[in-house]
PALODO-222720 format. One record per residue (C-alpha): x negated, y negated, z negated. Coordinates in nm, 3 decimals, padded with zeros to 5 digits. Layout:
       X       Y       Z
       X       Y       Z
...
This chain:
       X       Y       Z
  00.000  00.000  00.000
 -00.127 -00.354  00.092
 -00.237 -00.540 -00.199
 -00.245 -00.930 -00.216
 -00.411 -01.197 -00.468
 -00.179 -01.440 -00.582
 -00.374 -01.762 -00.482
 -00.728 -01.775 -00.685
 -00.610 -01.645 -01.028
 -00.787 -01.332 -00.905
 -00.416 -01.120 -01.008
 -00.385 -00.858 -00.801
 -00.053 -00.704 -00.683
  00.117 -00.515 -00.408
  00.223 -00.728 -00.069
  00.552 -00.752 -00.185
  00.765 -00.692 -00.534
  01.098 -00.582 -00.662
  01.342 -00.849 -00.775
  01.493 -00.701 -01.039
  01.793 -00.986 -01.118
  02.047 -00.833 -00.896
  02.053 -00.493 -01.072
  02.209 -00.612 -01.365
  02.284 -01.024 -01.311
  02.443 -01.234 -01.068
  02.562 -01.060 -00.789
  02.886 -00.870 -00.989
  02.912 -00.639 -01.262
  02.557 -00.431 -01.422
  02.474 -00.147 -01.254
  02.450  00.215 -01.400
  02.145  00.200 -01.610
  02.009  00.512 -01.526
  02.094  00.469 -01.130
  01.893  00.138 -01.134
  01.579  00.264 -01.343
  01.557  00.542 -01.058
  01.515  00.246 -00.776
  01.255  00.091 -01.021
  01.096  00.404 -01.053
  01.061  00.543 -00.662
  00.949  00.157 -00.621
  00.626  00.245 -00.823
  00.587  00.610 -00.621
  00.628  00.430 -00.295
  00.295  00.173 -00.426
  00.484 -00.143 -00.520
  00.347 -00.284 -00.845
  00.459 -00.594 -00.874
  00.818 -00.633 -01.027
  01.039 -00.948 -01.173
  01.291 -01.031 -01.416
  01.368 -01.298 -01.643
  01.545 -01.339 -02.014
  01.867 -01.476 -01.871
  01.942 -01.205 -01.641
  02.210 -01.056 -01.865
  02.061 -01.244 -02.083
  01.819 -00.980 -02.194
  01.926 -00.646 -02.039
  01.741 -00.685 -01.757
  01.411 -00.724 -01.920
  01.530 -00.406 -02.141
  01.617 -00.249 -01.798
  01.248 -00.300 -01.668
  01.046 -00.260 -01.944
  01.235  00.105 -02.014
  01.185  00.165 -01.666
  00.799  00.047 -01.675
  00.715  00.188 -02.024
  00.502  00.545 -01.858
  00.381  00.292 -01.602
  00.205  00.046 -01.858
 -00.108 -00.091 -01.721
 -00.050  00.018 -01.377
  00.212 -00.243 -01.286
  00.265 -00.620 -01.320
  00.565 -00.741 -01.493
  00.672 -01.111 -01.416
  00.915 -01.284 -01.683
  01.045 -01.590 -01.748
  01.129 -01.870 -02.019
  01.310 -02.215 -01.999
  01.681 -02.199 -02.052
  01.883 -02.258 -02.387
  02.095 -01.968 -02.486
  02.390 -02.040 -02.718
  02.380 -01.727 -03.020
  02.722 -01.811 -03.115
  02.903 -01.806 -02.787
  02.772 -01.484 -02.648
  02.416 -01.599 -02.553
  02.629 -01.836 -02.218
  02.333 -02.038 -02.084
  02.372 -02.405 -02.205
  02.115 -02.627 -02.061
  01.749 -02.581 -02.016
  01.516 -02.580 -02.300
  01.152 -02.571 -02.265
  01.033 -02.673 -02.591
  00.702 -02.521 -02.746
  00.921 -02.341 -03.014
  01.131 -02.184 -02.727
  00.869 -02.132 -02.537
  00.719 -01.908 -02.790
  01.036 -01.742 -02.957
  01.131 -01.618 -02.570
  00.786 -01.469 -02.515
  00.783 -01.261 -02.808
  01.134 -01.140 -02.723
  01.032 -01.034 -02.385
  00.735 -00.841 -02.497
  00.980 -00.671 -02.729
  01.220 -00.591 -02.495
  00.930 -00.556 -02.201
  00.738 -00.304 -02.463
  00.434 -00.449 -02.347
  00.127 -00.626 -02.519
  00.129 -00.917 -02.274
  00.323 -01.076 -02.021
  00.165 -01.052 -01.714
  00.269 -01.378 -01.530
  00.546 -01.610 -01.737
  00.718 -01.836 -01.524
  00.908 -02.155 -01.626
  01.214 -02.052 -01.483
  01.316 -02.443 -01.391
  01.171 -02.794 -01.432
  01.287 -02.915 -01.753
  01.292 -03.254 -01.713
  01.330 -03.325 -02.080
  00.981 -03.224 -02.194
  00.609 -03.315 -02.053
  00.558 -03.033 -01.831
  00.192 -03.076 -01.940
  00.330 -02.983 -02.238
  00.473 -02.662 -02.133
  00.121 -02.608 -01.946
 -00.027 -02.690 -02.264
  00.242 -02.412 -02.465
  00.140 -02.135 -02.236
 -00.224 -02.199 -02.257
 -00.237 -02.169 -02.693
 -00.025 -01.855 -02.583
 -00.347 -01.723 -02.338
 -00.569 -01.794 -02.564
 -00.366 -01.515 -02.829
 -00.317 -01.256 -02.596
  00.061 -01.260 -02.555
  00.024 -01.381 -02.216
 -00.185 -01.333 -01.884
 -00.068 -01.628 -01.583
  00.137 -01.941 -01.581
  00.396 -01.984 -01.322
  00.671 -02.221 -01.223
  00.983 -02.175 -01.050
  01.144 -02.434 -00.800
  00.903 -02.674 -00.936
  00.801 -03.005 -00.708
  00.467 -03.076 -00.605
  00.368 -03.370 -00.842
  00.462 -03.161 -01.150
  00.245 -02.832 -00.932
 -00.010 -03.090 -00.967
  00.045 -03.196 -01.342
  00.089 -02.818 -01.490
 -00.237 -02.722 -01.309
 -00.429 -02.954 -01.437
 -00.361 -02.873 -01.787
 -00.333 -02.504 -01.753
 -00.430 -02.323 -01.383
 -00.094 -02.207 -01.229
 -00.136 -01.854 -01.077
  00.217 -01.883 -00.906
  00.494 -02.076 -00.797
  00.808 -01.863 -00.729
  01.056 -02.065 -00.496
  01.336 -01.974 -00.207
  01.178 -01.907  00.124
  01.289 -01.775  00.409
  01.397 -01.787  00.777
  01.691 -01.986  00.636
  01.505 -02.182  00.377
  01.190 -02.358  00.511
  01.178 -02.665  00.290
  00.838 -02.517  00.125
  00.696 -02.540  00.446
  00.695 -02.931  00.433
  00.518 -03.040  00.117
  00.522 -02.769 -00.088
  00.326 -02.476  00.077
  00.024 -02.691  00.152
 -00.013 -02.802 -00.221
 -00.037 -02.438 -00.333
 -00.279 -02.364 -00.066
 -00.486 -02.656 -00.152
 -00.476 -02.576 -00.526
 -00.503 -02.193 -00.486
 -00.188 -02.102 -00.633
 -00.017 -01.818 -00.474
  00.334 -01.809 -00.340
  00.604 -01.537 -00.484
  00.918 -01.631 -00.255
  01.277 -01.516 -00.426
  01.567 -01.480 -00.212
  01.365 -01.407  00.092
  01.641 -01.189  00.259
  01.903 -01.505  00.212
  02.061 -01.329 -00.131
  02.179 -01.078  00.119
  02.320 -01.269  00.441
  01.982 -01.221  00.632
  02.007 -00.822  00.637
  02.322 -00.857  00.841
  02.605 -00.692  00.630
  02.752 -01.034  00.551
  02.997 -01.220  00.733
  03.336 -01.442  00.703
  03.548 -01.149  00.615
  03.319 -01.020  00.331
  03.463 -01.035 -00.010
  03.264 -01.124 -00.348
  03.335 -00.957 -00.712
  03.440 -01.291 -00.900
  03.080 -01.227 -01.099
  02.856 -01.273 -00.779
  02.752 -01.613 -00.778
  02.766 -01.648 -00.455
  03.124 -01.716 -00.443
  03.005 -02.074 -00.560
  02.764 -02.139 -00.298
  02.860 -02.349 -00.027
  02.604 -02.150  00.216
  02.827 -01.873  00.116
  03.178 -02.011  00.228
  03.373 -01.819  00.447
  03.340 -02.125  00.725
  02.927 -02.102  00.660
  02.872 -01.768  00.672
  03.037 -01.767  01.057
  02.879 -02.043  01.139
  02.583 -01.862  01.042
  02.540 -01.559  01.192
  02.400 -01.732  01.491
  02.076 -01.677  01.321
  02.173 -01.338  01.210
  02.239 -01.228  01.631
  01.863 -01.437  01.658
  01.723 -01.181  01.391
  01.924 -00.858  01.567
  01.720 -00.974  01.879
  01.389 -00.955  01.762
  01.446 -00.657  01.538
  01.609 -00.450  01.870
  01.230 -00.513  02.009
  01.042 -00.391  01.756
  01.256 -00.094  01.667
  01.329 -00.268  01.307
  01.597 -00.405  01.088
  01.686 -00.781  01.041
  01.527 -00.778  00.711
  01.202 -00.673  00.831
  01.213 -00.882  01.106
  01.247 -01.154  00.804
  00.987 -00.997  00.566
  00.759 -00.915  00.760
  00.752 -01.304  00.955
  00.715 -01.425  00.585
  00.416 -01.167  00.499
  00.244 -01.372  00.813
  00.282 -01.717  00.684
 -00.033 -01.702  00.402
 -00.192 -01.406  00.316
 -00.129 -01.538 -00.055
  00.258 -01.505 -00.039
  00.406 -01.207 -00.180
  00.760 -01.186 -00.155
  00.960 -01.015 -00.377
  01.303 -00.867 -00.257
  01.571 -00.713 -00.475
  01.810 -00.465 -00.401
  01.996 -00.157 -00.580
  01.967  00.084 -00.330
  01.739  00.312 -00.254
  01.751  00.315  00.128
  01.729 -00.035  00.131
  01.414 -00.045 -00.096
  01.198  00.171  00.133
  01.359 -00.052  00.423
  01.216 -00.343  00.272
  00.909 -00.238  00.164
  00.866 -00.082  00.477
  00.810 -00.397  00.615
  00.481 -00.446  00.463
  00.317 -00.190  00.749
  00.557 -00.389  01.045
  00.323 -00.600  01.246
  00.402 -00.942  01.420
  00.204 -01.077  01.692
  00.083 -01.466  01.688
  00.310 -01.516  01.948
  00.601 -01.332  01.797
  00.578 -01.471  01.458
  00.598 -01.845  01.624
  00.906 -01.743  01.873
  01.074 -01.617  01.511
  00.968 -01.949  01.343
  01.058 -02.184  01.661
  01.363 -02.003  01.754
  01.538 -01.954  01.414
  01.434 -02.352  01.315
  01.617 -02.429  01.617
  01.953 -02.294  01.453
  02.129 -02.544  01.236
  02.208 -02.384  00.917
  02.567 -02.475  00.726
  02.607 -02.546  00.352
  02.321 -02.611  00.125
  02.189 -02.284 -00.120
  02.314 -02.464 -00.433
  02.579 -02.711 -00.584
  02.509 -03.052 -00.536
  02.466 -03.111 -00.897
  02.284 -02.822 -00.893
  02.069 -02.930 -00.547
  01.994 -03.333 -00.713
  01.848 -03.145 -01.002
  01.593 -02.997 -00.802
  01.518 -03.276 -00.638
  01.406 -03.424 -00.942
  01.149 -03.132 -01.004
């Protein structure tokens, strides 16, 4: 299996990882336990080491999920967590706000290694920009938290590239984990050449389009009133037929090269920086060897610019957030 070095951290992992969210958070109902720890599992016989979750997903039983899963794997794999939100204890642990405060900071990572059942967290992300604390501050958190042991690499999530900048300066970020894809190229503009300029590697969630890019999505698909994407104006019933003109683009190239739309999209992503490792979720078997498949699926130059040129040229409908939810990012 192809291994990768996220940016110049010198950590090591496989081309691409398992998403883990989906198995138990945000797209409908948990999954059977035992069903979902097999996928995890054959992941790790098929060569992938490299496999995230994050404290909210649940909250919590998806790190329990993975680290159960994980435990006769320990020191074989990398496990990728992640802190920043405030969870309410007396209304069922509902996510209110962000909350990125040293004490926080510090009480989720030695949850996680609890529930992880590991001795240190391989790469802990901030899972969002919290706009209410220095993020020097969090930089400075995870460092004293390095420095003990408890923790390996610093990452950021959806982060912007002044406060890339500012958390690297204070403590070396090994990873920014973002949405890229064929239907998400904002990183490309500002954000992709700051990580390669700093060294920081590139861990892209979402890279399939939460689902739409495989193909199996379209206007008359229904959601379970749990899957988030029922909010997501990318994901209304006018979007997603508006949308599928990139989906008969992807059918196209993946009819040439005897592959599936969502190699066709992993594998053009692979070819962007040899420091981006994407990290696809699914709960199905079939559908991880599909994916991961994609690792050994070639592009030529000239094919991986007609995919780039030819999907850019298709105008996309609805945004991948709320708007509140989009103007919050854009202060990141």
């Amino acid at each position: 299996m192809e291994k990768r070095f996220l940016g110049d951290s010198g950590l090591e992992v496989t081309a691409m990882g398992l998403g883990c969210m989906g198995m138990s958070f945000g797209y409908g109902p948990p999954l059977d336990t035992k069903e979902m720890i097999a996928v995890i599992r054959a992941a790790v016989e098929k060569g992938i080491t490299f496999f995230d979750t994050a404290e909210v997903y649940g909250p919590f039983i998806n790190e329990e999920l993975v680290g159960e899963a994980l435990a006769p794997f320990k020191g074989q794999v990398v496990i990728a967590t992640k802190f920043g939100f405030r969870l309410d204890p007396n209304d069922g642990f509902k996510m209110k706000g962000q909350d990125s405060t040293p004490a926080n900071i510090r009480k989720v990572a030695e949850a996680s290694l609890k529930r992880l059942k590991i001795d240190a967290i391989d790469l802990f992300y901030q899972h969002r920009v919290d706009l209410t604390i220095p993020i020097e501050e969090v930089a400075g958190t995870v460092k004293d938290l390095v420095k003990e042991g408890k923790v390996k690499h610093f990452g950021l999530s959806e982060a912007g590239a002044l406060n890339i900048r500012k958390a690297h300066a204070e403590m070396p970020v090994t990873a920014l984990q973002s949405e890229y894809s064929l239907w998400t190229r904002e990183p490309e503009d500002l954000i992709i050449p700051t990580l390669e300029e700093l060294g920081i590697g590139f861990v892209p969630f979402s890279p399939l389009g939460k689902g739409f890019l495989t193909g199996t999505i379209d206007s008359s698909t229904t959601f379970h009133e749990t899957d988030f994407r029922k909010n997501v104006p990318r994901f209304t019933e006018e979007a997603r037929d508006n949308n599928q003109a990139l989906i008969k683009l992807l059918q196209h190239f993946a009819l040439e090269k005897n592959a599936t739309p969502a190699q066709i999209c992993l594998a053009w992503l692979l070819a962007q920086k040899p420091w981006i490792i994407p990290i696809p979720g699914t709960t199905k078997l079939h559908r991880m060897h599909e994916n991961f498949d994609a690792i050994s699926l070639k592009l030529s130059e000239s094919e991986i610019k007609e995919i780039g040129d030819a999907s850019a040229k298709i105008s996309i409908q609805g945004t991948r957030y709320s708007a509140a939810a989009m103007e919050q990012l854009a202060k990141s």
